[in-house]
Steps between C-alpha positions, in 0.01 A plus 500: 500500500476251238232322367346222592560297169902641478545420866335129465794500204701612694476213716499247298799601289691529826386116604613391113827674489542374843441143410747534192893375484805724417485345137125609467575884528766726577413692843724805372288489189365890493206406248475641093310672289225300358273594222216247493188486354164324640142419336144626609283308577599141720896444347575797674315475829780374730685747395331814704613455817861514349367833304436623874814397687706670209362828523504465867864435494471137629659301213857425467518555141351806337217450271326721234179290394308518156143390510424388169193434346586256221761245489604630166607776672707345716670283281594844332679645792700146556605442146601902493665451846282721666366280747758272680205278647112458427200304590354334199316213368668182482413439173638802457790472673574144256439717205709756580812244636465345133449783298857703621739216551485430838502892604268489869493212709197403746605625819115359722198425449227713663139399360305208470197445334239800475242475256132420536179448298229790588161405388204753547237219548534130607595302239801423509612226751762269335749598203253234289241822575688709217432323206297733259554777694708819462789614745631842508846500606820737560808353453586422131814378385650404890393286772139560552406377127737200497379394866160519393510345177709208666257434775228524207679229243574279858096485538426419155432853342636640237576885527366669205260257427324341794535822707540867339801722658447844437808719635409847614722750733492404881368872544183473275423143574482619867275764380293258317466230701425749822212675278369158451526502097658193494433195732851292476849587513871398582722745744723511772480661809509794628283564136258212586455623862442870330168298336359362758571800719272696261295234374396295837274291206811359334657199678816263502442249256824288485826583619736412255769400757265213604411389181895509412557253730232294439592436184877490512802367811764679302596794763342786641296765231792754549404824380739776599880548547794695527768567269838643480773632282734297459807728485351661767469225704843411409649799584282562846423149649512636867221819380336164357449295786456760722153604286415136512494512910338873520216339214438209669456677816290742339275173329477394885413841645193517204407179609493573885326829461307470209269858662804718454638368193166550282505883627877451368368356152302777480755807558760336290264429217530128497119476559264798423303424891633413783097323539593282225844375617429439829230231324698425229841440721394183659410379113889577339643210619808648574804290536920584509702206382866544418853384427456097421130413594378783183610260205279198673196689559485682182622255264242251444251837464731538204478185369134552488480799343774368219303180427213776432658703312875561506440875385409512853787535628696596238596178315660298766526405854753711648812321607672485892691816441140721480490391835693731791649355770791647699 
């Protein structure tokens, strides 16, 4: 019998495939082999219920997943040819587009925003709160520390001067700010639901999504994506857009049973307890935009970031042909 989560994808895929034209996919395709590689933690949350439906044998395509803990490593296995698609930041995914000549393309986007302000205390109301004070955050060098300095320099404060950033790993600043020996930091969920989990004395201070759009109209804070080789996309654009349909399904089946999918997080690894994601699952944000409508959501979240700081993102906007779309 399947499970509940493969058979609700299942179902879906069936009503998308059903709703698509000849030209959107070939009913004799027979499906390919697809090594792709996924984040812990919230980029790779939608993923799980695909996870499930390919070891149940529900999946046209065959996939052998990767859960990564770094993006690092993932850019690795795509610039080696290892992995033929990943989840990754889109900062990230900008860097990497720039850095190899155009060598992965952005296939969706699956996260929005994610990160939060944890105080333990009640201090902090506003983002005007955090002058003088010290954040701990995770996230250095991609899109949590340009977000947050960017909503800082927005609302007048200059990071590094008006408000100390202190990067630490998102393991031991969970273990720090749980234990109480600190009072204020910066992470995203599921780490900022382990916190208050554990700590029921620290509380939401800000969430950075809000305070993103309070400050700017320039798109959507658009924090996760997919990517693809591009010779492999090349080479296998019905394995392509079949993956798109079985991960979008598999982003709506997360969404629609959000129970089953955090005991999923936890047996594939993407979230250490299934306690955690089912809280933390409602917090990701989780989106899947494709073909045409990624280059308008993301862009002007680019634009930010390169007005910023153009290291961002690796030097420059990325141009129409980052973008996939059959």
């Amino acid at each position: 019998m399947k499970k509940p989560a493969a058979l609700l994808l299942s179902l879906v895929l069936a009503a998308a495939l059903g709703g698509c034209t000849a030209a959107d996919t070939d009913t004799d395709f027979a499906g390919a082999d697809i090594n792709i590689a996924v984040m812990s933690g919230p980029t790779g949350v939608g993923a799980v219920s695909l996870m499930e439906a390919d070891d149940a044998g529900d999946t046209v395509n065959n996939y052998n997943f990767t859960v990564a803990a770094a993006n690092d490593e993932i850019v690795s296995g795509l610039s080696s040819g290892e992995f033929d698609i990943a989840a990754i930041a889109t900062n990230v995914a900008a860097n990497l587009y720039n850095k190899t000549n155009g060598s992965v393309q952005m296939c969706a986007l699956n996260t929005y925003g994610v990160l939060y302000i944890l105080e333990n205390g009640d201090t902090v109301t506003d983002i005007s709160d955090l002058a003088g004070r010290t954040i701990y955050a995770t996230g250095q060098g991609a899109n949590p520390e340009y977000v947050l300095n960017y909503i800082l320099a927005e609302n007048g404060l200059t990071p590094g001067e008006d408000v100390t950033i202190e990067f630490m790993d998102s393991a031991a600043l969970v273990t720090q700010m749980a234990s109480g020996s600190i009072d204020l930091c910066m992470l995203p969920v599921p780490a900022a639901t382990t916190v208050t989990m554990q700590n029921t004395a620290v509380r939401t201070a800000l969430d950075l999504t809000e305070e993103w759009n309070s400050v700017t109209d320039e798109g959507v804070l658009t924090m996760g994506s997919v990517v693809v080789r591009r010779d492999f996309a090349a080479a296998n654009p019905e394995a392509v857009s079949t993956f798109l349909q079985e991960y979008a399904a598999s982003i709506a089946a997360v969404q629609e049973d959000a129970e089953h999918a955090a005991q999923l997080c936890e047996t594939y690894g993407i979230v250490p307890k299934a306690a955690v994601a089912a809280r933390a699952i409602p917090l990701c944000n989780l989106c899947c935009v494709t073909g045409a409508d990624i280059q308008p959501a993301i862009e002007p979240y680019y634009n930010v970031l390169y007005t910023a700081n153009p290291a961002a993102i690796g030097g420059a906007i990325p141009d129409a042909d980052f973008y996939l779309v059959p």
